[in-house]
Backbone as a ProteinNet text record, in pm:
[ID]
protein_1_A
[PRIMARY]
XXXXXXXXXXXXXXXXXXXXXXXXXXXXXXXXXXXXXXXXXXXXXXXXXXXXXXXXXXXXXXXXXXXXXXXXXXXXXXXXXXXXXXXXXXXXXXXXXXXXXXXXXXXXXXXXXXXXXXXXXXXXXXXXXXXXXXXXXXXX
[TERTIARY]
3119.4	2992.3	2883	2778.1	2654.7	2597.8	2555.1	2453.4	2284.4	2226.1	2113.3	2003.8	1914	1795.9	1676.8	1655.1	1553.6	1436	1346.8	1218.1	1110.6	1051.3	1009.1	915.3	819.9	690.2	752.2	739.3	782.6	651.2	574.9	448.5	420.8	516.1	518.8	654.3	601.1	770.6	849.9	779	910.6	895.6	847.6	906.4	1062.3	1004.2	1121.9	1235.2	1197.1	1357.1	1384.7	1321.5	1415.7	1467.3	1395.4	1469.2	1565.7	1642	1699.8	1818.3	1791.7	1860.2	1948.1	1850.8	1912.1	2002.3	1951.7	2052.5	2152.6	2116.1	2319.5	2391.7	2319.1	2398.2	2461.2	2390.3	2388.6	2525.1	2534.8	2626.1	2764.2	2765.6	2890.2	2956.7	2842.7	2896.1	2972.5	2956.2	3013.3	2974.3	2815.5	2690.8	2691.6	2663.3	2606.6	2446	2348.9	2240.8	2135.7	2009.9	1981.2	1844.3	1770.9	1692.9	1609.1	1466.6	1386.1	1323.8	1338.8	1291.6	1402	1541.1	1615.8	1596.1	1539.4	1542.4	1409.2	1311	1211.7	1142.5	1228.5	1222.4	1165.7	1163.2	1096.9	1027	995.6	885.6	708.8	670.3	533.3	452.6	413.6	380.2	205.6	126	-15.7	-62.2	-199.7	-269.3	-348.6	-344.1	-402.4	-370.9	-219.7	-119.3	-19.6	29.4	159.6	169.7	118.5	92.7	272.8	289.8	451.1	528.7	529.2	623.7	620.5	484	464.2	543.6	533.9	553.4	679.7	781.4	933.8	984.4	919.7	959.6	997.5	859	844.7	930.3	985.3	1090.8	1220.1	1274.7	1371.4	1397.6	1286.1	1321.7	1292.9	1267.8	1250	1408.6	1444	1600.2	1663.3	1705.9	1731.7	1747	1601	1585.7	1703	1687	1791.6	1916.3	1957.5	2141.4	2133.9	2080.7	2074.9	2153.3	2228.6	2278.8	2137.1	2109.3	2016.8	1890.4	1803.7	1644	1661.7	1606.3	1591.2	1447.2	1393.9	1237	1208.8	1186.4	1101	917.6	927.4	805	743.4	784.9	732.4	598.8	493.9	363.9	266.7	140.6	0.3	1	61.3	43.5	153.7	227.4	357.6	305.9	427.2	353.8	386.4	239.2	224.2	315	372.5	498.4	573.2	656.8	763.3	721.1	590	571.9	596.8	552	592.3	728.5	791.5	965	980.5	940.7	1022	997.2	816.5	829.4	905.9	954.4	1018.8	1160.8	1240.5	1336.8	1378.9	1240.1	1263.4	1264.8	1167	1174.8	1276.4	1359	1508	1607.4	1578.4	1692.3	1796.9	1734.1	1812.9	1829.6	1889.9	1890.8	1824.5	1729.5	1624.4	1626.1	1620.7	1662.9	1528.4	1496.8	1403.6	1426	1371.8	1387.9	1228.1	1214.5	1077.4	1113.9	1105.3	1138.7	978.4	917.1	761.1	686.4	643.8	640	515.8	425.7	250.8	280.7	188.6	163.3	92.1	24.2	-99.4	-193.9	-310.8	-407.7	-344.7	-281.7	-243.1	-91.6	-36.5	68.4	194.8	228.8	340.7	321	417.4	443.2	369.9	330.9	251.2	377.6	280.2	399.3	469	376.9	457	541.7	521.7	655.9	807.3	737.7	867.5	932	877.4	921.9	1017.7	907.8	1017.4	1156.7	1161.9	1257.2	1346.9	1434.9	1475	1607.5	1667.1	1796.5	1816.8	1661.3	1656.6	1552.5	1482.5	1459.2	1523.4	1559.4	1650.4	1562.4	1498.1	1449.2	1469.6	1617.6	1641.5	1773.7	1791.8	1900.9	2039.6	2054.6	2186.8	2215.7	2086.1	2074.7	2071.6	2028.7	2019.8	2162	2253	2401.1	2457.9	2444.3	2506.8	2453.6	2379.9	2319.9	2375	2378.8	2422.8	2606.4	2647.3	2796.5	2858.8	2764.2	2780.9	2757.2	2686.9	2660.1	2762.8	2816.8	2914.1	3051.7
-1996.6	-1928.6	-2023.8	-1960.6	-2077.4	-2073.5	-2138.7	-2148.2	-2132.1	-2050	-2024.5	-2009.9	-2057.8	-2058	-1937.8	-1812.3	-1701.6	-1725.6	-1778.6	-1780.8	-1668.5	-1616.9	-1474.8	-1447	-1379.3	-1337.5	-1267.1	-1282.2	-1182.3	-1142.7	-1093.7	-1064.1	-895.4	-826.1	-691.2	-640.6	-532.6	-472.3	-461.2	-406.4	-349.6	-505.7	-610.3	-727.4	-769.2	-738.9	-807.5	-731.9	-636.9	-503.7	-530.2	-544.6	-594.3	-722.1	-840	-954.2	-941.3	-861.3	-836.1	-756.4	-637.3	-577.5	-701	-757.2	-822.4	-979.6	-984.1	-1106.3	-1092.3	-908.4	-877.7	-881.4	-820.9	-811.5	-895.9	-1055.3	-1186.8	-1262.8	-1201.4	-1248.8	-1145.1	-976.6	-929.5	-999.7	-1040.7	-1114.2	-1224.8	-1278.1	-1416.4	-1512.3	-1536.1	-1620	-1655.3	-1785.5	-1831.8	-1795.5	-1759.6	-1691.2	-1786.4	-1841.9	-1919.9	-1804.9	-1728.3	-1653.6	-1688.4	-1757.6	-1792.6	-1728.8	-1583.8	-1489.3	-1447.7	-1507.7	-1475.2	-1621.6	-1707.2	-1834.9	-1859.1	-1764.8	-1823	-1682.2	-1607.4	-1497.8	-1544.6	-1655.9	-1670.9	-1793.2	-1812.1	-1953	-1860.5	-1948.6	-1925.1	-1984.4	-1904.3	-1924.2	-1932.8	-1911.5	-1861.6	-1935.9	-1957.2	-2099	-2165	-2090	-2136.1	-2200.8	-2181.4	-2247.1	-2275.1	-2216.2	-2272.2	-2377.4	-2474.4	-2608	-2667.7	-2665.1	-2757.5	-2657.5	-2518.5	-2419.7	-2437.4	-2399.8	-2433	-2552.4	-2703.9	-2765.9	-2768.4	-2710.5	-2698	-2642.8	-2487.2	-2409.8	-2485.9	-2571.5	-2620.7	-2706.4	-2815.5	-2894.9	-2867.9	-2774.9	-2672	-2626.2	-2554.2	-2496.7	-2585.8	-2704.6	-2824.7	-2863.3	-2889.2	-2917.8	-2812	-2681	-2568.8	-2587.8	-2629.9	-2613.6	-2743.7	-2868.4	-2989.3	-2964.2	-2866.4	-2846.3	-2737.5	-2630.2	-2588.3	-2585.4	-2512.8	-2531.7	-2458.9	-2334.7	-2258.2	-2256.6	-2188.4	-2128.1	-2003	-1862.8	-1785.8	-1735.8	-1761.2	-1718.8	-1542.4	-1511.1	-1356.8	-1369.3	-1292.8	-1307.1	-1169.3	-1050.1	-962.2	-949.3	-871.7	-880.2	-895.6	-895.9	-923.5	-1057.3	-1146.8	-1278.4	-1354.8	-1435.2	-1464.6	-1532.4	-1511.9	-1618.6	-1739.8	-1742.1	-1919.7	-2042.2	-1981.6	-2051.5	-2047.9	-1945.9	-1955.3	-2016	-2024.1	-2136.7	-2303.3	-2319.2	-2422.7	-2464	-2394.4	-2381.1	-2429.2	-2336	-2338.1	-2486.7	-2547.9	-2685.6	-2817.9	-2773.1	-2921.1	-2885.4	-2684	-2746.3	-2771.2	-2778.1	-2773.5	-2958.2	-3020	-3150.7	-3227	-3148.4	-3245.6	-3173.7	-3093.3	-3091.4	-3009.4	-2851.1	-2760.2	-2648	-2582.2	-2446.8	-2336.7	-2346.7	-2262.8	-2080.3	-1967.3	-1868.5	-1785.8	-1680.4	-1580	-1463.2	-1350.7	-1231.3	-1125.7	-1056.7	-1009.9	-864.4	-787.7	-600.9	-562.9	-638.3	-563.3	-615.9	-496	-496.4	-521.4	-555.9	-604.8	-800.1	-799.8	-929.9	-985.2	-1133.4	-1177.6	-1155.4	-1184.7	-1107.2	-1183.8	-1297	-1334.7	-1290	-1212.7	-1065.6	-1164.5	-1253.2	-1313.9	-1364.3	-1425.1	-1448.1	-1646.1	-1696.7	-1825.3	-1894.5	-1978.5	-2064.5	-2222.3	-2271.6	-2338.5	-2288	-2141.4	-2094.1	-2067.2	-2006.7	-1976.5	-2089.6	-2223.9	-2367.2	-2374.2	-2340.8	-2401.6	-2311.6	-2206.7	-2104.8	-2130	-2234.8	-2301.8	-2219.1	-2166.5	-2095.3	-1938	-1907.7	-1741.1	-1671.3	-1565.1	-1486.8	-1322.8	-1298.4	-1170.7	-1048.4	-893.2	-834.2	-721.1	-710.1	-611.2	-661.5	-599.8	-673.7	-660.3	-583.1	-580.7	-721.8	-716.9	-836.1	-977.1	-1010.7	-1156.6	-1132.6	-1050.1	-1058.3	-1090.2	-1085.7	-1113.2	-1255.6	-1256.1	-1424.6	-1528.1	-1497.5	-1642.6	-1539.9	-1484.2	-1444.2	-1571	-1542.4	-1618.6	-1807	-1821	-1928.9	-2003.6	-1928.5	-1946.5	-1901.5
2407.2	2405	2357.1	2343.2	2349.8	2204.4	2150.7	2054.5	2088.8	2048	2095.5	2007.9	2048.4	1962	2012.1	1911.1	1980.9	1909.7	2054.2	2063.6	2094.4	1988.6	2007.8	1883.9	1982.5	1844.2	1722.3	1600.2	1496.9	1393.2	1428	1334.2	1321.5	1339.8	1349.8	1308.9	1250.9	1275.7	1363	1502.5	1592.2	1664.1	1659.2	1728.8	1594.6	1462.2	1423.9	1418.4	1419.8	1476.9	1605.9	1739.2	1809.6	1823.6	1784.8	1755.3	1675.8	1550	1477.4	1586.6	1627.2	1710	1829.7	1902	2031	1956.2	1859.6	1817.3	1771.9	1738.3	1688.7	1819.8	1889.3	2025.8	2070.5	2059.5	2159.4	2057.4	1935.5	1810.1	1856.2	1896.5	1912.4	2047.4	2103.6	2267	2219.5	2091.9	2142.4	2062.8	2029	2040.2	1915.3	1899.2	1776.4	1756.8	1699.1	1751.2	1592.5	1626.5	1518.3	1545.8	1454.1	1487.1	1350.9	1366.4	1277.4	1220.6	1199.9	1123.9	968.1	1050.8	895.1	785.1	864.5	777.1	656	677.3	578.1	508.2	472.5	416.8	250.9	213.7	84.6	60.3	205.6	189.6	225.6	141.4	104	262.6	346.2	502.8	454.5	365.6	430	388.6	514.4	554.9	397.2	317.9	201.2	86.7	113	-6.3	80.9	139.2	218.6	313.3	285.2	396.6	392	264	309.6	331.8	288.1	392.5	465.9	528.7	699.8	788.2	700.1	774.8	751.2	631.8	612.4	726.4	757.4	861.7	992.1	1032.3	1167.7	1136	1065.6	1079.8	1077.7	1032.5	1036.1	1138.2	1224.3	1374.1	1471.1	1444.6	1529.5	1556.1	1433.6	1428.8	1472.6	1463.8	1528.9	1675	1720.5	1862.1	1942	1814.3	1862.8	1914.4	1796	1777.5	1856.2	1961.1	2011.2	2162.2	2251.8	2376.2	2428.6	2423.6	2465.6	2432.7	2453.1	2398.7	2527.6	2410.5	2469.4	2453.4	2534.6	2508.2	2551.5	2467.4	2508.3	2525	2651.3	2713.6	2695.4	2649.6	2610.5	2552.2	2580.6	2510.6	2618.2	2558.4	2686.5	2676.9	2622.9	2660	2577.2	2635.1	2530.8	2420.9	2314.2	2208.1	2162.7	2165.8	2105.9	2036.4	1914.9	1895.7	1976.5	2037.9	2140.3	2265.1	2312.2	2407.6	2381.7	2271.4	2184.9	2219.4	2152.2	2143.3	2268.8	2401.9	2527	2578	2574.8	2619.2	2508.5	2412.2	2350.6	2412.7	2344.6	2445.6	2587.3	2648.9	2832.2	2824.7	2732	2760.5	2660	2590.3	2541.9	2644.5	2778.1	2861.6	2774.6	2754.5	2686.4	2810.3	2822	2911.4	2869.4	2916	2892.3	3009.9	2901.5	2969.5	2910.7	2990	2922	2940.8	2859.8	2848	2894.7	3003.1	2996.6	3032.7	2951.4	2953.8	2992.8	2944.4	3006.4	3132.6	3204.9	3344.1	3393.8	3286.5	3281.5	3342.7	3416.3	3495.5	3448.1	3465.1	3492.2	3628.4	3604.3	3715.1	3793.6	3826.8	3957	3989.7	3948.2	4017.6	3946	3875.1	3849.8	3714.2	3655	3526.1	3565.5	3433.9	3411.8	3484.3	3553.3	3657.8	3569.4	3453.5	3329	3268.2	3255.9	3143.1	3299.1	3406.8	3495.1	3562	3516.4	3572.4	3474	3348.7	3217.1	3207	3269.8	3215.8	3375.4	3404.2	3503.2	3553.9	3420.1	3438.1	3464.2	3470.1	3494.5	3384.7	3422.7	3364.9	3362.8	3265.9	3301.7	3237	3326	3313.9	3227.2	3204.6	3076.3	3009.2	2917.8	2795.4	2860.7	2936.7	3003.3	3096.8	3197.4	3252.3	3224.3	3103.3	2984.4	2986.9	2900.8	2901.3	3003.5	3126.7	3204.9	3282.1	3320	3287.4	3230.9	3074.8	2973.2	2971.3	3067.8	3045.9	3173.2	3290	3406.5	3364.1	3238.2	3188.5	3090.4	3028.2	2907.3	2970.1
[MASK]
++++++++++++++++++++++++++++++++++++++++++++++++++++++++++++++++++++++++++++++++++++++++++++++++++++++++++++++++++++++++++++++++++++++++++++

């Protein structure tokens, strides 16, 4: 099974309940699952004092993203987020297998998903959680 790194907004509750939720899932499948929301539960993040958290975090999930087989990017939202775009181009350019997750059925005005992130996401995008499982099942 794969080791995977989940790339995904967490600035809300119900993003971090389902990131919480889908990484148990991706963990009963099998998965080694590195999910950067359980890692900095007591680092000091805000822009006013937290400059070396910040940059602890980002070196931490930099390395994450290294030791990584996967990146699973969730594209969920009116516009994906910013860190996890991040994520998807370092691991698209260290030649990681890059997979995505998009449950929401909102487009861009030009009727398709950003044609950088669907280049970067080379191995599939899978439209609901049943479908990602079966994807990285056909993968692993």
């Amino acid at each position: 099974m794969a080791t995977i790194y989940f790339a995904a907004p967490m600035f809300c509750q119900a993003e971090l309940d389902f990131n919480e939720l889908l990484a148990l899932l991706l963990r009963e499948n099998g998965h080694e699952v590195y999910l950067p929301q359980e890692n900095t539960p007591d680092v000091d993040l805000s822009p006013e004092t937290g400059k070396a958290g910040r940059r602890s975090v980002f070196l931490e999930d930099i390395t994450a993203i290294d030791n990584c087989d996967t990146l699973l990017f969730i594209m969920d939202g009116r516009v994906p987020d910013e860190g996890a775009c991040f994520e998807l181009g370092y691991a698209y350019a260290k030649g990681k297998t890059c997979v995505g997750l998009k449950t929401d059925v909102r487009m861009s005005e030009l009727g398709g998903d950003n044609m950088m992130l669907e280049g970067a996401l080379h191995y599939g995008i899978a439209r609901s959680v049943p479908e990602l499982l079966e994807l990285l099942e056909g993968m692993y």
